[in-house]
TILOTOR-784297 format. One record per residue (C-alpha): residue in one letter; x, y, z. Coordinates in Angstrom, 3 decimals. Layout:
<recs>
+---------+----------+----------+----------+
| residuo |        X |        Y |        Z |
+---------+----------+----------+----------+
|       a |        X |        Y |        Z |
...
+---------+----------+----------+----------+
</recs>
This chain:
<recs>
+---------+----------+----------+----------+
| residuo |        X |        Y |        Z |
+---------+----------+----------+----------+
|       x |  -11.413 |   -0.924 |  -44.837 |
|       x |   -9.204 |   -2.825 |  -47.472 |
|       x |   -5.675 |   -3.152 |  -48.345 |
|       x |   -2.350 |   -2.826 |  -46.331 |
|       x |   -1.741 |    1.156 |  -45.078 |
|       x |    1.093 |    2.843 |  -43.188 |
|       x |    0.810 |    6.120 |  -41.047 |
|       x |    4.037 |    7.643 |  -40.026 |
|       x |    4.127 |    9.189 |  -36.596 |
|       x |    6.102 |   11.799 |  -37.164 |
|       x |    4.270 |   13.751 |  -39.402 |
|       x |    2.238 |   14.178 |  -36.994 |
|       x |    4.453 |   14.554 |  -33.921 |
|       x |    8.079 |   15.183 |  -34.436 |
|       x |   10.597 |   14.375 |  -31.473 |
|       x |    7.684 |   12.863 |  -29.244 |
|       x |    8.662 |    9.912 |  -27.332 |
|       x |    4.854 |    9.054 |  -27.459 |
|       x |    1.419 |    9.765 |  -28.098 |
|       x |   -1.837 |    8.900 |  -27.253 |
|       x |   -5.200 |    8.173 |  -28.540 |
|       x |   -8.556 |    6.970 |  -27.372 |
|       x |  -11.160 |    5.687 |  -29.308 |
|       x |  -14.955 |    4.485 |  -28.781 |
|       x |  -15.775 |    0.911 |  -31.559 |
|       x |  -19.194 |    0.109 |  -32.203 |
|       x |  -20.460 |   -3.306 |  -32.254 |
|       x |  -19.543 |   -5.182 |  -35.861 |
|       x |  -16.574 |   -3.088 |  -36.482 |
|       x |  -13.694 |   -3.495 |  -38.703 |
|       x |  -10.295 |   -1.831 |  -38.806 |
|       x |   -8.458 |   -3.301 |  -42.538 |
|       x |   -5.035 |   -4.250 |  -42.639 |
|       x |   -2.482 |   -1.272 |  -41.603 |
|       x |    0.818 |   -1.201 |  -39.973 |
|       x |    2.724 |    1.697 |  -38.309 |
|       x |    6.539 |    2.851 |  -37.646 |
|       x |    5.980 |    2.971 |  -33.760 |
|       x |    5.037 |    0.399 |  -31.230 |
|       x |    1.525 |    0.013 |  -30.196 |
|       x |   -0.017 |   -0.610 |  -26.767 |
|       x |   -3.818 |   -1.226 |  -27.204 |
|       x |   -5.334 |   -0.716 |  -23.428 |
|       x |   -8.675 |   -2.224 |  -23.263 |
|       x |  -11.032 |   -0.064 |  -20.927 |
|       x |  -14.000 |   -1.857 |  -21.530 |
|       x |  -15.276 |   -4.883 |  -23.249 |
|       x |  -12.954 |   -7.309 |  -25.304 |
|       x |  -10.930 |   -6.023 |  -27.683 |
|       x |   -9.979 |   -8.481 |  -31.184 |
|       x |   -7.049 |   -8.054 |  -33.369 |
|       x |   -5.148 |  -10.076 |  -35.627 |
|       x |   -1.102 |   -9.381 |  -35.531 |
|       x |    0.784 |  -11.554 |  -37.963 |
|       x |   -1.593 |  -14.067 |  -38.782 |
|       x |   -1.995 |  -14.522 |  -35.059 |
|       x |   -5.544 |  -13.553 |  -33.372 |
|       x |   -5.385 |  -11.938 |  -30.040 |
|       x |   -8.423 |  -11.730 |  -27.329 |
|       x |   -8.051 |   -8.858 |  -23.945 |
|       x |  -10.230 |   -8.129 |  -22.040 |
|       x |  -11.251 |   -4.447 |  -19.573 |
|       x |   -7.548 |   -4.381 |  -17.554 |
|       x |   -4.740 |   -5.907 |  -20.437 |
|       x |   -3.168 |   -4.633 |  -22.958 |
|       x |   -2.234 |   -5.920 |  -26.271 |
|       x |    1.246 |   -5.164 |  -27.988 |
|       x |    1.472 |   -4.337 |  -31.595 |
|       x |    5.639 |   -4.074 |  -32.332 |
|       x |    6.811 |   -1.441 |  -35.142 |
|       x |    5.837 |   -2.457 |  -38.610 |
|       x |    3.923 |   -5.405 |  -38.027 |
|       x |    0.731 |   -5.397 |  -40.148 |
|       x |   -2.418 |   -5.506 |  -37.595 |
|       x |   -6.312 |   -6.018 |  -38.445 |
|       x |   -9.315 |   -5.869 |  -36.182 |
|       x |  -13.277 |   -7.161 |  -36.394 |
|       x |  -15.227 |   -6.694 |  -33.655 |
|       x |  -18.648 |   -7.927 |  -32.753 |
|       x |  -19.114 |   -6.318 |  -29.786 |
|       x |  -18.753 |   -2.336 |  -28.684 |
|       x |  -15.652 |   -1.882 |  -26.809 |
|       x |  -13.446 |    1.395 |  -26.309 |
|       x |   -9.432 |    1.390 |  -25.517 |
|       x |   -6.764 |    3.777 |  -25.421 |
|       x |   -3.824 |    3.258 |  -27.301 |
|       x |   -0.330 |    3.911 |  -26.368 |
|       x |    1.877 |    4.985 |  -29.580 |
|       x |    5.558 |    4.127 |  -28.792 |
|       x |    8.253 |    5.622 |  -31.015 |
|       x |   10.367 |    3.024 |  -32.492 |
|       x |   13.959 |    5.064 |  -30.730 |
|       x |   11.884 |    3.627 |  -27.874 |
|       x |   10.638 |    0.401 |  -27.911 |
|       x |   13.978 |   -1.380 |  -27.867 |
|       x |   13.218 |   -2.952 |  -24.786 |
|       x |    9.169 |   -4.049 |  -25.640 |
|       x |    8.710 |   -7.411 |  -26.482 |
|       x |    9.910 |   -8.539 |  -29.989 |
|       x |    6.416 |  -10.427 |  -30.974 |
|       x |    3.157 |   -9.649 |  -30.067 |
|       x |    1.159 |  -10.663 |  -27.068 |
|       x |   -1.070 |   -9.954 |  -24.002 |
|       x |    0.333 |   -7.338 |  -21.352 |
|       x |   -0.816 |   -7.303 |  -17.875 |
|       x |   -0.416 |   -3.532 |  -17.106 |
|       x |   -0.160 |   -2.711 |  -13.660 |
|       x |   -1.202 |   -0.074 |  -11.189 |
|       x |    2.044 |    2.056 |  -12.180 |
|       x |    1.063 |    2.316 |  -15.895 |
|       x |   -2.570 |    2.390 |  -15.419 |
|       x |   -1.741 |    5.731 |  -12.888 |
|       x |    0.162 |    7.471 |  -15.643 |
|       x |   -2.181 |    6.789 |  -18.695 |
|       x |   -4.906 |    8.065 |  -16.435 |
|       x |   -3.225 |   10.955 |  -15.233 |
|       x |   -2.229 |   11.883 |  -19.285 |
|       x |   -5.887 |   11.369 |  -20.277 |
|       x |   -6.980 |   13.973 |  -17.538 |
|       x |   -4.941 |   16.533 |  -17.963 |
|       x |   -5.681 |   16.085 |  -21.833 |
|       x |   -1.910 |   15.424 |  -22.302 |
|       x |   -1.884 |   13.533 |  -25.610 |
|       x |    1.537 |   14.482 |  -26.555 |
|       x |    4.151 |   15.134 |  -23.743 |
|       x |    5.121 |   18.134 |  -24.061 |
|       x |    7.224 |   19.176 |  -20.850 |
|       x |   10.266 |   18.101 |  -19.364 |
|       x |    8.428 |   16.796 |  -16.429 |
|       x |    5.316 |   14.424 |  -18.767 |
|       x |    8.423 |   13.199 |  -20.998 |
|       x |   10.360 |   11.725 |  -17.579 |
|       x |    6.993 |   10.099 |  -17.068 |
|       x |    6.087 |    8.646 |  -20.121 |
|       x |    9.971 |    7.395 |  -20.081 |
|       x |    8.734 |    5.792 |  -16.839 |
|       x |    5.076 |    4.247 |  -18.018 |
|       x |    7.549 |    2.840 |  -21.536 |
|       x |    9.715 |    1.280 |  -18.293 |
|       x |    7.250 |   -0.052 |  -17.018 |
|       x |    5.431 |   -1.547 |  -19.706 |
|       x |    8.591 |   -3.240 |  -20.681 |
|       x |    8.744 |   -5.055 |  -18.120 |
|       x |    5.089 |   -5.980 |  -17.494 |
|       x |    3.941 |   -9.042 |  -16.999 |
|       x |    3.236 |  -11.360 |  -20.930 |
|       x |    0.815 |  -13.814 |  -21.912 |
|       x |    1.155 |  -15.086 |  -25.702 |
|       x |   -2.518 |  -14.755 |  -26.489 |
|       x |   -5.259 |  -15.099 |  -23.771 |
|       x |   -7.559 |  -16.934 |  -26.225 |
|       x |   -6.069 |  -19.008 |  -28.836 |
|       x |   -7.671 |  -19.440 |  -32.369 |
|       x |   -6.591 |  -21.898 |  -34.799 |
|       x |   -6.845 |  -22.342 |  -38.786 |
|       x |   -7.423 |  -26.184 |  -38.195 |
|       x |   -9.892 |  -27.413 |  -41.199 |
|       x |  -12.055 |  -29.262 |  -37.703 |
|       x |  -11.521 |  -26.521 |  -35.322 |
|       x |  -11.740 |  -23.065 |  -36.924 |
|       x |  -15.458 |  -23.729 |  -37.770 |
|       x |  -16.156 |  -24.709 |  -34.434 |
|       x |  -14.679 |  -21.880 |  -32.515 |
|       x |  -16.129 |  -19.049 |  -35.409 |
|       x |  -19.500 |  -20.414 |  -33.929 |
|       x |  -18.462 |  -19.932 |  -30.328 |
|       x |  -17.376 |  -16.837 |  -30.650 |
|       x |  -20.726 |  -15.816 |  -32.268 |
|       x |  -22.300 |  -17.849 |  -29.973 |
|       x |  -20.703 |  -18.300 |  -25.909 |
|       x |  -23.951 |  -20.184 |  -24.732 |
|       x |  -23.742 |  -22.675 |  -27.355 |
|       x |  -23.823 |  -25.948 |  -25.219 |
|       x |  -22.748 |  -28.224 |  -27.697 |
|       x |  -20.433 |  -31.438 |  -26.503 |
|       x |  -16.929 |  -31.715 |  -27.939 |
|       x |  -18.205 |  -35.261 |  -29.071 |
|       x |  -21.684 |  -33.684 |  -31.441 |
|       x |  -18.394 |  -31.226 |  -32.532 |
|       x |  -16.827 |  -33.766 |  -33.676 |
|       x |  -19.821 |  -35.478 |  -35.861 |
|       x |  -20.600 |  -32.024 |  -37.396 |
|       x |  -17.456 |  -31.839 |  -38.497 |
|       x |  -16.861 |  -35.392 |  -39.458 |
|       x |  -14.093 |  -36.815 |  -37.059 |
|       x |  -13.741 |  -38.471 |  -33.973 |
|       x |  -13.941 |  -37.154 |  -30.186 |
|       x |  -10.566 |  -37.822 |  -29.468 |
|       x |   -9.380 |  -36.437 |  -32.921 |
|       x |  -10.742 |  -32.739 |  -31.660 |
|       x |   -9.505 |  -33.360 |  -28.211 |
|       x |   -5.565 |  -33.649 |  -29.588 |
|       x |   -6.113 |  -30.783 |  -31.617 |
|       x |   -7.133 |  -28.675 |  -29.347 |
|       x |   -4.224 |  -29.475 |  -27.110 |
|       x |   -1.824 |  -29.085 |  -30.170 |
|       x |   -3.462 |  -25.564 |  -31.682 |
|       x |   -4.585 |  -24.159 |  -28.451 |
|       x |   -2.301 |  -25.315 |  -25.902 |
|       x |   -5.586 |  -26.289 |  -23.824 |
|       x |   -8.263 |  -28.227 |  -23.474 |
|       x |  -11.518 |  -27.340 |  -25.717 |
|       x |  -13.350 |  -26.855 |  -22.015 |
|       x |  -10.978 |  -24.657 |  -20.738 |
|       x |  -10.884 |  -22.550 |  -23.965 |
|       x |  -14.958 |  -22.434 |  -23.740 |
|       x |  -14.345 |  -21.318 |  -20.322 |
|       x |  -11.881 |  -18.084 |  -21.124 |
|       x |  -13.998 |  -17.417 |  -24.062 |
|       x |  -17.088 |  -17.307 |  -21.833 |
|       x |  -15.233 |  -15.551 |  -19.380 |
|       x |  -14.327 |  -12.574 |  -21.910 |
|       x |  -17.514 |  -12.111 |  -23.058 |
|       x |  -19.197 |  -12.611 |  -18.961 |
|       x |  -16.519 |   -9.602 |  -18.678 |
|       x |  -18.535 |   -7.014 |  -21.739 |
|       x |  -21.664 |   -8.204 |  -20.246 |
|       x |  -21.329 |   -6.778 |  -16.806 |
|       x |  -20.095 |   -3.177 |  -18.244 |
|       x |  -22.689 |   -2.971 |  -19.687 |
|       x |  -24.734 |   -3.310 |  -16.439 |
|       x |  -26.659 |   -6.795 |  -16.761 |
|       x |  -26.821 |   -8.729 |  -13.829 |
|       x |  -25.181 |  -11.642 |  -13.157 |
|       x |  -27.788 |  -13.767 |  -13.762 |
|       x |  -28.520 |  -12.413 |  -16.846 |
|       x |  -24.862 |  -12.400 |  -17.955 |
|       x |  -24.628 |  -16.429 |  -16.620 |
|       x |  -27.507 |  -16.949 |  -18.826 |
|       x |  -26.410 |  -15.377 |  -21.908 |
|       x |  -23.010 |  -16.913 |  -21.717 |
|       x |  -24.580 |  -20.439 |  -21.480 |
|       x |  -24.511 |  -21.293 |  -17.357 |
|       x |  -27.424 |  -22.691 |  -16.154 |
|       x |  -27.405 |  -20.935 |  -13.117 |
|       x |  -25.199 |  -17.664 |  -11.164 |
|       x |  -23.750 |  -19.744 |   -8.833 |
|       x |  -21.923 |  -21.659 |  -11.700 |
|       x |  -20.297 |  -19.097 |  -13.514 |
|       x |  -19.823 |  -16.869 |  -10.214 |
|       x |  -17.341 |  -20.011 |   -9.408 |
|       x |  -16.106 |  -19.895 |  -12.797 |
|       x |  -15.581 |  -16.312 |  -13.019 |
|       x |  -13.923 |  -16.381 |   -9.203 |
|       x |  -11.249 |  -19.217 |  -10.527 |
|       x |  -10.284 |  -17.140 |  -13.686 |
|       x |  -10.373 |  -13.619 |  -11.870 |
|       x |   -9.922 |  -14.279 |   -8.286 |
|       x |  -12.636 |  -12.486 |   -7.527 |
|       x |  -16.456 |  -12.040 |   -7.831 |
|       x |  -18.170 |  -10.626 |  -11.127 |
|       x |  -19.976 |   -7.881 |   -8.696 |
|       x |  -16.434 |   -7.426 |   -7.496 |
|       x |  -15.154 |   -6.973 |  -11.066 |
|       x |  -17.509 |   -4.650 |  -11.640 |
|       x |  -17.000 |   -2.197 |   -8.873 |
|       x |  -13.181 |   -2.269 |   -9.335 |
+---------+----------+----------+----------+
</recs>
């Protein structure tokens, strides 16, 4: 898909306070430039969901959200299957949503209400009773918990190149200091620009990225030490430690809940 398009809700559904969708991506998928005249709540429900939102990139994993404000010009490419439901705020109503995009943290609240929506087959709320709880779940999201971006790209000429070929490639091994030759600068050079661009160190943002992907790995039923493996640990025990410091609990765990 090409070019810059514009859907307008209410053609579609006059008067709603919401609507929502739910849609299955295959792997190597790509949504082109668009932008709508409601707010957008992208809930991840499995795999890791990419989007750019304003020249900024944007990373969630199964359990977040991502926030697309009204009229803000979104695109998507992903490399990996993944499926989400998204939450389509009318603008009357997202007064209180955060002005830029980012990373929500939905909790149990708004996880309850989408569910209960998508069960009852309640895309559109309809009845006195669904419109007092959608009111509720746009409450709630308003208020949930934000994180600017959960992994951080950057258009720097020495690190774009280097994280394009992480994200193709978690496992890659490669040292920040044979980074820096293959891109012709110096260790420390990298090092600073990573702190500047990504507000973190370039092993902590191997470590999320490694994390996210760990995350699509287990959905999809491998077992841990397959999933170490393909995401570059050597052995489980390593990245059930590393997944247990990011997630606070165990990738079996994860997977169960």
């Amino acid at each position: 898909m090409a070019g810059t398009q514009c859907v307008t809700s209410t053609q579609s559904y006059p008067d709603s306070i919401l609507f929502f969708r739910c849609e299955n991506v295959n792997s190597n998928t790509e949504f082109g430039p668009h932008l709508h005249d409601w707010g957008q709540v992208i809930c991840v429900k499995s795999g890791v969901f990419a989007l750019n939102i304003g020249g900024q990139r944007f990373l969630a994993p199964s359990g977040f959200a991502i926030w697309i404000p009204v009229g803000m010009e979104h695109s998507s490419y992903n490399r990996k299957p993944t499926r989400f439901r998204s939450i389509n705020i009318d603008a009357r109503f997202c007064g209180l949503m955060p002005l830029e995009p980012c990373v929500l943290n939905m909790d149990a609240v708004c996880s309850a209400i989408v569910e209960s929506c998508f069960e009852r087959d309640v895309m559109v709320p309809q009845t006195p009773a669904d419109r007092r709880l959608c009111r509720v779940l746009i409450d709630q999201l308003s208020v949930a918990p934000v994180q600017h971006t959960y992994l951080p790209g950057s258009d720097d000429k020495f690190l774009a190149p280097i994280l394009q070929a992480l994200e193709a490639n978690p496992s890659d091994n490669t040292s920040l200091a044979d980074w820096a030759k293959r891109v012709y600068t110096t260790e420390r050079t990298l090092a600073r620009r990573c702190s500047q661009e990504l507000g973190m160190s370039f092993g902590e943002w191997r470590q999320r990225l490694r994390f996210l992907y760990g995350i699509s790995l287990l959905e999809q039923g491998k077992t841990v030490q397959d999933v170490a493996l393909e995401v570059g640990y050597s052995s489980a025990s390593a990245f059930i430690s590393m997944f247990q410091h990011i997630a606070g609990t165990t990738p079996e765990r994860y997977r169960r809940g």
